[in-house]
N, C-alpha and C positions, 0 to 999 in steps of 0.2 A: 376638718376631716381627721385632725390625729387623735379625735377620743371616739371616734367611729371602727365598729371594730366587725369584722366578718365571722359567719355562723365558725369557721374554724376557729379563727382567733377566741369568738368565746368557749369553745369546747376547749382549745389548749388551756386556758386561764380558768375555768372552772373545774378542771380536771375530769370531762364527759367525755364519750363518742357526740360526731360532730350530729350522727344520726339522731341521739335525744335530745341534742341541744334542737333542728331540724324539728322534731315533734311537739315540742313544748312551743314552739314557734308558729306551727301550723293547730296546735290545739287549742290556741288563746288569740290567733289572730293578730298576730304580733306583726305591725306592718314597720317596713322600715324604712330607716329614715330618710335613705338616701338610696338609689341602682347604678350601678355602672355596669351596666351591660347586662351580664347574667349576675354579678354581685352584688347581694343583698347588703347595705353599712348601718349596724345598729349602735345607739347610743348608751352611754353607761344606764340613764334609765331603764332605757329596755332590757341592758344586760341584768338590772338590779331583778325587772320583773320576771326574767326568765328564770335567775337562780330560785326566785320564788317557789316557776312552777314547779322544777327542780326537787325543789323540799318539800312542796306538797305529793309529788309521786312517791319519793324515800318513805312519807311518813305512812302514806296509803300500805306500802307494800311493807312495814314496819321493819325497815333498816337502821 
């Protein structure tokens, strides 16, 4: 459980609102890997594919 990290935790660690991290989660169907209760626990994978979607929205909107 300590490389399981919460929609917060990766918006503080990728420097995002925890909202885009939350979108990019719900836009690719990113299911996770573990629930405690209402908290969602994703893995570094998932965190690697979120920063993906991440850079794909930046480069969409040419930042």
């Amino acid at each position: 459980m300590a490389n399981q990290l919460t929609v917060s935790q990766i918006a503080d660690k990728l420097g995002e609102p925890p909202q885009r991290i939350a979108y990019i989660i719900r836009k690719f169907r990113i299911k996770a890997v573990q629930r405690i209760g209402l908290i969602r626990l994703f893995d570094e994978r998932q965190v690697k594919a979120i920063q993906q979607g991440l850079y794909g929205i930046q480069i969409r909107r040419g930042i």
